[in-house]
N, C-alpha and C positions, 0 to 999 in steps of 0.2 A: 421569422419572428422568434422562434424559439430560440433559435442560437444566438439572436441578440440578447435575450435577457440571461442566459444560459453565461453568455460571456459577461456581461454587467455583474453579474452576479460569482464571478470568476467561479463557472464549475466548466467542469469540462467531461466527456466519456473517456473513460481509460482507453479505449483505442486511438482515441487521438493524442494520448502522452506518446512524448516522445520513450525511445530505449533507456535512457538515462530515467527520466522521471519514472516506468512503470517500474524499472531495478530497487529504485527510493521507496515507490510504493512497496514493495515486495517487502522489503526491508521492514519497514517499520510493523509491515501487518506480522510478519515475523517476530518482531521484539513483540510486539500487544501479544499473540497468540502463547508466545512463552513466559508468559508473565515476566517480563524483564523492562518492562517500560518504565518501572520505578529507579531503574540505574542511570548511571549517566550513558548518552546517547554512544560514545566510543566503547564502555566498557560491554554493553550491551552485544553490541556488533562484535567484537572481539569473542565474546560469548556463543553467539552466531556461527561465525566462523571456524567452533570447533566442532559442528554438526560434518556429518559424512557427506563426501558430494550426493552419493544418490539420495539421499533425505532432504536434502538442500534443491534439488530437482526435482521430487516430488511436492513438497511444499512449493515450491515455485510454481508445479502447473497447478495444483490444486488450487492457489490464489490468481492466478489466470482464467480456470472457469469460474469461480466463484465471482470475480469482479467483470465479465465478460458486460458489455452493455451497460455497465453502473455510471454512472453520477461521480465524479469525485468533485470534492471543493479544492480550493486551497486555503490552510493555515500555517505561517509558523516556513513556507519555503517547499511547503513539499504538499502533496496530494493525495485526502486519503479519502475515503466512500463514503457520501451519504447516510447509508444503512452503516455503520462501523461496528455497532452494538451487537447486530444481529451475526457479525463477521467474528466475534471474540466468541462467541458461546460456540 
């Protein structure tokens, strides 16, 4: 019952995104957490991508426990958390 309305309601648990979709998640919570989400979406990423790999890897598990068992919806193409508020501060 629950994952019917769960689906009606297009959310889904981050462990059930696929590799692709949690990479997007990852991403975006990245631009929000660097305050860069006022750019446009490519220059942002581009931006992103001159972090160090291991910073890039820390942030990456760090938003892997943090979104462990969460709720994402979807808007907009991509999947981001419930709590999202709670995820910037």
């Amino acid at each position: 019952m629950v994952k019917d309305l769960m689906k009606k309601q297009k959310l889904r648990y981050y462990s059930s995104l696929s590799s692709l979709q949690k990479n997007k998640v990852r991403i975006n919570l990245r631009i929000i957490k660097n305050d860069l989400e006022k750019l446009p979406y490519l220059l942002a990423y581009e931006i992103l991508k001159t972090n160090s790999i291991e910073n890039v890897i820390f942030e990456n598990e760090k938003i892997d426990k943090m979104l462990k068992g969460q709720k994402m919806f979807l808007f907009n193409k991509n999947f981001y958390p419930l709590n999202i508020k709670e995820l910037k501060n």
